[in-house]
Structure formats: structure tokens, C-alpha cells
C-alpha positions as CSV (number, residue, x, y, z in Angstrom):
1,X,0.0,0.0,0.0
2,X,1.1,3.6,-0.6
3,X,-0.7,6.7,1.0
4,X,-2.6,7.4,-1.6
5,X,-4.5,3.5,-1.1
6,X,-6.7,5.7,1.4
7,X,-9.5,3.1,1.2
8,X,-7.2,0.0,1.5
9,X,-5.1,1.7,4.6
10,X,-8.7,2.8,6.0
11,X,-9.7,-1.0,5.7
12,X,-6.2,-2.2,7.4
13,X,-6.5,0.2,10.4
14,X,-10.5,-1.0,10.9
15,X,-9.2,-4.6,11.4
16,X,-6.0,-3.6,13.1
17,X,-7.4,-1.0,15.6
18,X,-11.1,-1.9,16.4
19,X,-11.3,-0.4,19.7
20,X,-10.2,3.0,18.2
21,X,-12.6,5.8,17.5
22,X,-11.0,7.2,14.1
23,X,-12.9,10.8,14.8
24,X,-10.6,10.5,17.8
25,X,-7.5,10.2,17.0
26,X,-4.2,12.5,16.2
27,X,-2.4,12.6,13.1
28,X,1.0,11.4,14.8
29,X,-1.0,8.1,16.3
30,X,-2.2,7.9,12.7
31,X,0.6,8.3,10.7
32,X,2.7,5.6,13.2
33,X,0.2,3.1,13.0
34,X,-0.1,3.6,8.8
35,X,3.7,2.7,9.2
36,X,3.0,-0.2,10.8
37,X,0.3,-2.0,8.7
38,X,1.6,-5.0,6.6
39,X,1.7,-4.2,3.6
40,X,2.4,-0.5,3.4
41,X,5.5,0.4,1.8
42,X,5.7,4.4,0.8
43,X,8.3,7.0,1.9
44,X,7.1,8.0,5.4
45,X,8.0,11.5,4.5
46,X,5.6,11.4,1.6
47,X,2.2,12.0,3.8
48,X,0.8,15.2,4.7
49,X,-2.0,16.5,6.6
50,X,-4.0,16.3,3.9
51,X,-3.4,12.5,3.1
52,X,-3.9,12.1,6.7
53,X,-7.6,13.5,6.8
54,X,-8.7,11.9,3.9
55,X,-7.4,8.9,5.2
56,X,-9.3,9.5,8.5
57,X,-12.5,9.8,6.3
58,X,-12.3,6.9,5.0
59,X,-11.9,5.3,8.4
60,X,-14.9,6.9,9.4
61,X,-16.9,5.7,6.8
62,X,-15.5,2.3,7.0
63,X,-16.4,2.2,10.7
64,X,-20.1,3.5,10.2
């Protein structure tokens, strides 16, 4: 996965972080956890706030 897979990474953090509430989070908790899914391989340097939010939004609506 790369940060612009929003949907896929959305997918990956639903199954790896259940308990979270994504409308709760921070962008640093975010961004390590993105690192951390299998899968992902893109330049940590590459994301941005704005990846980050969309990201989140696709959490959300993966969660509702």
C-alpha cells in the first residue's frame, strides 16, 4: 500500500485497531500506526495533513 491506497489503509487500520474511535484520533498516532500496517511500503516522508484526513475519512466511513 502507498498513502494514496486511502480506502485499503482505511480497511487495514478498521481490522487492526477496532477499539479505536477514528474521529478521535491524532495525526501522529495515525501516521505511526499507517507505518506499521503489513503491507504498506511508501516514503514516510511522503504524507501530509492532507493525506492524513482523507485517510481519516475513509476510516470513518469504514467504521459507520
Amino acid at each position: 500500500m502507498k498513502w494514496t491506497d486511502s480506502l485499503d489503509i482505511a480497511i487495514a487500520l478498521a481490522e487492526h485497531h477496532p477499539e479505536i474511535d477514528p474521529k478521535a484520533i491524532r495525526f501522529t498516532d495515525l501516521h505511526a500506526w499507517i507505518l506499521a500496517l503489513p503491507g504498506f511500503a511508501d516514503d514516510p516522508n511522503r504524507s501530509g495533513e492532507k493525506i492524513l484526513e482523507a485517510i481519516q475519512m475513509a476510516w470513518i466511513d469504514e467504521v459507520e
